[in-house]
C-alpha positions in Angstrom: -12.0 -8.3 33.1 -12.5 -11.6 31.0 -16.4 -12.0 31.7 -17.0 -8.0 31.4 -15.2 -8.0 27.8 -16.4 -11.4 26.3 -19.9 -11.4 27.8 -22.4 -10.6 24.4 -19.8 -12.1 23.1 -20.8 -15.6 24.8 -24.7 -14.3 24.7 -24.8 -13.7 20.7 -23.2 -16.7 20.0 -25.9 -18.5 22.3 -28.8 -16.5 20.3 -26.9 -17.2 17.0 -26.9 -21.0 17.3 -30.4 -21.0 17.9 -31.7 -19.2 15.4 -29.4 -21.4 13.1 -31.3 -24.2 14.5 -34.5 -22.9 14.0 -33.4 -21.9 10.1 -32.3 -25.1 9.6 -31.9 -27.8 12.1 -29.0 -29.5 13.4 -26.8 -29.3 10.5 -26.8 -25.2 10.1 -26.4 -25.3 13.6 -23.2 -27.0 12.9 -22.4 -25.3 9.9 -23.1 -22.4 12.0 -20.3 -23.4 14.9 -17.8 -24.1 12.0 -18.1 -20.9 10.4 -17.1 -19.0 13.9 -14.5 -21.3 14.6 -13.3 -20.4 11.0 -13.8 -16.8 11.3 -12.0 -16.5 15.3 -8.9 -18.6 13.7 -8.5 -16.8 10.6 -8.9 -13.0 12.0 -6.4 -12.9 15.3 -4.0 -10.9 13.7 -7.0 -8.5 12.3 -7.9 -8.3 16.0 -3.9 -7.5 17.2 -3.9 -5.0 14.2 -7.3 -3.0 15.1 -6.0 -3.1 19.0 -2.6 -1.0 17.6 -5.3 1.6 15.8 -7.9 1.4 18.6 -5.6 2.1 21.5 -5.2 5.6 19.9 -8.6 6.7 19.3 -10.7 8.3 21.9 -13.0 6.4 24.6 -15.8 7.9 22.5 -14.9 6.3 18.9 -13.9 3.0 20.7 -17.3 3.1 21.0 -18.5 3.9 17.4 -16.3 0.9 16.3 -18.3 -1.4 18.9 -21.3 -0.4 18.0 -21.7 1.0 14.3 -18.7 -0.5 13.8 -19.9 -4.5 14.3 -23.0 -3.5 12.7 -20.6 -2.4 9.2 -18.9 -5.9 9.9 -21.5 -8.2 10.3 -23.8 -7.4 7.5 -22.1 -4.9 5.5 -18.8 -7.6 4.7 -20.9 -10.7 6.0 -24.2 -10.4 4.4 -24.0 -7.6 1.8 -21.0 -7.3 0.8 -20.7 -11.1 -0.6 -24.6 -10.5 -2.5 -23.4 -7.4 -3.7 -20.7 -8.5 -5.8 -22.5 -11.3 -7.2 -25.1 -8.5 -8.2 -22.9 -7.1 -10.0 -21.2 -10.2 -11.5 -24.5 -11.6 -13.0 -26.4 -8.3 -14.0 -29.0 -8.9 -10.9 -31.0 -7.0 -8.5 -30.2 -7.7 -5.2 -33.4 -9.2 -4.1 -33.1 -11.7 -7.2 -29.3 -12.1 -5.5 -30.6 -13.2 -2.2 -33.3 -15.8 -3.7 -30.4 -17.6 -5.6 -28.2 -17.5 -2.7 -31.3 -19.3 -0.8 -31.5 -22.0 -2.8 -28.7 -23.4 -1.9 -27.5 -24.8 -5.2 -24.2 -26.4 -5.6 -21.2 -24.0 -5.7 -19.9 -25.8 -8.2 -22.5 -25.0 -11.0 -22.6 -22.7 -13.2 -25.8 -20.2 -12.5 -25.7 -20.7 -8.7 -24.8 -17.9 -6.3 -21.5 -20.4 -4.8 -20.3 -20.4 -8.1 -20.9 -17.0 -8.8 -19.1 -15.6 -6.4 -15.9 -18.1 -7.3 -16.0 -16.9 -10.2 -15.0 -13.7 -9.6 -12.5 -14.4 -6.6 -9.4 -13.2 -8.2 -11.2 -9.3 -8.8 -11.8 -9.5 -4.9 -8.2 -11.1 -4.1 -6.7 -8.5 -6.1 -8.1 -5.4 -4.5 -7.6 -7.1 -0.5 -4.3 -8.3 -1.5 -3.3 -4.8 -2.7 -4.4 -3.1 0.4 -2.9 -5.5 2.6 0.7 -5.7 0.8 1.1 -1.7 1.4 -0.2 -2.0 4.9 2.3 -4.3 5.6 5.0 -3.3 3.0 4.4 0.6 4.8 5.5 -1.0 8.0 8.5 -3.2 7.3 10.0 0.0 5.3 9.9 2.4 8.5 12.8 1.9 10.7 11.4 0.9 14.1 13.4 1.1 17.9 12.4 -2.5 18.4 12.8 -4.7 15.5 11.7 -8.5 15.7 13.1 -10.2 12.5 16.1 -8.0 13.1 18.2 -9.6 9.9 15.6 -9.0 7.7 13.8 -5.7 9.6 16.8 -3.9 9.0 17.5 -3.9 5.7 13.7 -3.3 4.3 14.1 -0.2 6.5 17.0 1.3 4.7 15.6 0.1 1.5 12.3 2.3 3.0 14.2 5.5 2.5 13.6 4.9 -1.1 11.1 7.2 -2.5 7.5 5.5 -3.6 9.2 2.0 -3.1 5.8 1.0 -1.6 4.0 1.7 -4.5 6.6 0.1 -6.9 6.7 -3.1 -5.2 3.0 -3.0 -5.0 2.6 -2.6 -8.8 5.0 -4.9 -9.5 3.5 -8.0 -7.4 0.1 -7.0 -8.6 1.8 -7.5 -12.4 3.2 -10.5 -11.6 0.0 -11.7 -10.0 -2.3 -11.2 -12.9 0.1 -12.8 -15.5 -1.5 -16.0 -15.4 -5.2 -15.1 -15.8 -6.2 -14.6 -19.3 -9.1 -12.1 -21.5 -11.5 -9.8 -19.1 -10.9 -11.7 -15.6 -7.6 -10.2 -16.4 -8.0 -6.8 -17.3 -10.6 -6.7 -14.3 -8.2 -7.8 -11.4 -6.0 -5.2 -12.5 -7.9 -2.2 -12.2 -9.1 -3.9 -8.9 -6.0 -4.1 -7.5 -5.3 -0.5 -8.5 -8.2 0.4 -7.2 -7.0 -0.8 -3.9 -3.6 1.1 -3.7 -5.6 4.5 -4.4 -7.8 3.2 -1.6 -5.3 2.3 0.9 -3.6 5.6 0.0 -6.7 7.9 0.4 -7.7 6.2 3.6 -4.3 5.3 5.4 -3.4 9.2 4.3 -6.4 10.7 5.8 -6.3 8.7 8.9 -2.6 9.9 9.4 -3.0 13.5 9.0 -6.5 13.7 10.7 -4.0 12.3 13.8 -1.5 14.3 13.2 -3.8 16.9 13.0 -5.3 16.1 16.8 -2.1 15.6 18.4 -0.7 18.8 17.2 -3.9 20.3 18.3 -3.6 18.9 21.9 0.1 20.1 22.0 1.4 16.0 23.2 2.1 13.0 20.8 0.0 10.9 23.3 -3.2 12.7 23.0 -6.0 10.2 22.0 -7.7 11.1 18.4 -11.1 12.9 18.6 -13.4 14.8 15.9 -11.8 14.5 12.2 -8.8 12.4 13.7 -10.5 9.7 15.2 -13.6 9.5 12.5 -11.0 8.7 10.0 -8.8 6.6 12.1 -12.3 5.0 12.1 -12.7 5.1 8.7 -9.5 3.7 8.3 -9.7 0.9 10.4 -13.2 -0.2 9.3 -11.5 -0.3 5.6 -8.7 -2.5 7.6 -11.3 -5.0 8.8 -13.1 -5.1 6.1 -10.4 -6.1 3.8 -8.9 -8.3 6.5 -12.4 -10.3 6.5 -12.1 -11.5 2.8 -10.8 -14.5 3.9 -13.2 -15.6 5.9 -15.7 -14.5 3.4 -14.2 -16.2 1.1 -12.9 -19.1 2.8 -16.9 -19.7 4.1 -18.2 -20.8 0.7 -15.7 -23.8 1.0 -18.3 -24.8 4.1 -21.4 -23.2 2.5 -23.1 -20.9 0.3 -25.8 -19.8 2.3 -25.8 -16.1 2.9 -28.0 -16.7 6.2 -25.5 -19.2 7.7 -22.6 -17.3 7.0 -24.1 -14.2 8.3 -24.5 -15.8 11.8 -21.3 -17.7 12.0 -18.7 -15.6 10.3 -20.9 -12.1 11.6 -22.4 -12.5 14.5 -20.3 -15.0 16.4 -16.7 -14.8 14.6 -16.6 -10.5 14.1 -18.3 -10.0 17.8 -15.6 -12.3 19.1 -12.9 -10.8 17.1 -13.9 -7.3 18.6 -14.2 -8.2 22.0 -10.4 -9.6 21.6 -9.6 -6.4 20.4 -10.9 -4.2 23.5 -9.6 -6.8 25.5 -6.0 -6.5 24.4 -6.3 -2.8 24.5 -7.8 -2.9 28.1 -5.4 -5.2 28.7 -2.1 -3.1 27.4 -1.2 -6.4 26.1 0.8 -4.5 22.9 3.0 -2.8 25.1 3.6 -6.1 27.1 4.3 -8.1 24.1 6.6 -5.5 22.4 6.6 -8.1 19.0 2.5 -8.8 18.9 2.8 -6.1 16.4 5.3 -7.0 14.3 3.5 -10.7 13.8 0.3 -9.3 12.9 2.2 -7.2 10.1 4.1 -10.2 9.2 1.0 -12.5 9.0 -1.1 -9.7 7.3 2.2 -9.6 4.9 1.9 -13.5 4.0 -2.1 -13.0 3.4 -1.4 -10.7 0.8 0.8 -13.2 -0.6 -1.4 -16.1 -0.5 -4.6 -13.6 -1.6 -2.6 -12.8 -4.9 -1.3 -16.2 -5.3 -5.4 -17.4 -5.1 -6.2 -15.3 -8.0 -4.3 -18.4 -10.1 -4.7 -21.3 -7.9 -6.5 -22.6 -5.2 -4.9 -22.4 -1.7 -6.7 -24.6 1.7 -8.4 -21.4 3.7 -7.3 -23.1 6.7 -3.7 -22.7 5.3 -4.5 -19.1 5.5 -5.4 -19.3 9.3 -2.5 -21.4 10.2 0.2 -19.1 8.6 -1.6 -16.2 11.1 -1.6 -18.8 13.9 1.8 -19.9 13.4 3.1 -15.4 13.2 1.2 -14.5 16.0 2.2 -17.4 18.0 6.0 -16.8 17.3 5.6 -13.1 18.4 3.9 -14.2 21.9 6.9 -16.6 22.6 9.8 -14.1 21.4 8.1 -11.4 23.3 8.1 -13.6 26.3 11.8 -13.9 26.2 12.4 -10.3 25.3 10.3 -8.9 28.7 11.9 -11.5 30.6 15.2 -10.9 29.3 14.9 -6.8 29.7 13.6 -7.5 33.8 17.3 -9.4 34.1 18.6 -6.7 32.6 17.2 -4.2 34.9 17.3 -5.9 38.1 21.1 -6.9 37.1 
């Protein structure tokens, strides 16, 4: 099961190191290395998070998010994505984009591609922060059989019964978020982060009722989704990983600005990765043997909003950002551990 899930996992990453070696030598080969280590570490809860949306989608768009899906990942948010924005930040084409991302200027001045794309951090931060703070704000406010941080679980769930409470909350940490910038930046990061509630809303709304939609169609709750349900289940979840990748995105021009580089270790070694530990998990049926795996991803998705909006202001360690995940997802495993093993007493008792 392990080899047959991680295989091109383990052959990309050979291909990707050598054709980071033969773009630069030893040290992008390095570089290279680093920036999947980086990517794996920071994204384990994105890959618990896509297994709880992938495990209801049809064998057939499993397959469109391995496929078309990686391909969206790696250079759409990878590659694209990061010379995109810096596009539109300095008034460039993107050809002109790439060639001052290839000369590998210092990121810390002014004119260069690295700094750039700093620059305009908190506009990013504030649209991912938004659409992560609802995803996990829309989970904690449902009341849930199993609960894992029961003392705290339960009372966000009666709070939940409170009309919009998402969105208010949301509005109100993006407010408090943009206080200390100052002039455009701003005025900039707030429409940004609004931006990113409608988002969340159009997308997380269209993926539930295409569901809805196929289940009621197929007469049983446990119907897979196909056609319009599992396209924007798709949708959805591509938006998911997308905005879950802005920390590694963000977090690789700490290591290096080179768009080449950071394509092969954050794309095509850390995302490959990332989505092979999804299938596995859902192969696996390791969410319904770890009954809290789901719960830490929500919690650890929960603190990177929080340290995304924080970011806008001041500068956080990325690898703060990975241990926080670590530390949730890690906590889940071991109080899952004692909840299966208390449940089998139970039952043989």
């Amino acid at each position: 099961m392990f080899w047959k899930t991680f295989r091109w996992s383990f052959v990309i990453t050979a291909i990707s190191l050598v054709l980071a070696f033969l773009y630069g030598g030893w040290p992008a080969l390095v570089l290279c290395i680093i920036l999947g280590i980086l990517e794996v570490s920071l994204s384990f809860d994105n890959a618990v998070l896509n297994a709880t949306i992938l495990r209801k989608m049809s064998p057939f768009w499993q397959k469109i998010f391995l496929t078309i899906g990686i391909f969206i990942a790696v250079f759409g948010m990878r590659l694209v994505f990061p010379l995109l924005i810096v596009s539109i930040a300095a008034g460039i084409s993107i050809p002109d984009t790439l060639k001052l991302a290839l000369e590998k200027g210092d990121p810390h001045e002014p004119g260069t591609y690295g700094y750039i794309f700093a620059s305009i951090h908190p506009i990013v931060a504030s649209f991912g922060g938004m659409f992560l703070l609802l995803l996990f704000l829309n989970f904690v406010f449902e009341t849930r059989k199993i609960t894992w941080i029961t003392w705290l679980e339960k009372p966000l769930a009666k709070i939940g019964k409170i009309p919009l409470i998402s969105i208010g909350v949301a509005v109100l940490a993006l407010l408090f978020a943009t206080l200390p910038l100052e002039g455009e930046i701003r005025v900039e990061s707030l429409v940004a982060g609004l931006i990113g509630i409608f988002v969340f809303f159009v997308v997380h709304g269209l993926g539930e009722a295409f569901r809805k939609y196929g289940e009621k169609k197929a007469k049983t709750s446990t119907t897979l989704a196909v056609g319009k349900a599992g396209f924007f289940l798709f949708l959805y979840l591509e938006v998911l990983d997308a905005t879950l990748s802005f920390d590694g995105a963000i977090g690789a021009f700490a290591i290096t600005s080179d768009p080449i580089i950071i394509a092969l270790g954050l794309g095509l070694i850390g995302a490959i990765f990332v989505r092979s530990l999804t299938v596995f998990m859902v192969r696996r049926r390791t969410l319904d043997s770890f009954v809290h795996l789901e719960h830490g991803a929500h919690w650890a998705i929960g603190a990177l909003a929080v340290i995304l909006l924080i970011s806008m202001s001041y500068h956080l360690n990325e690898f703060v950002t990975g241990l926080v995940g670590v530390v949730f997802i890690g906590a889940a495993v071991w109080t899952s551990l004692i909840y299966r093993k208390k449940h089998l007493t139970t039952k043989k008792a």
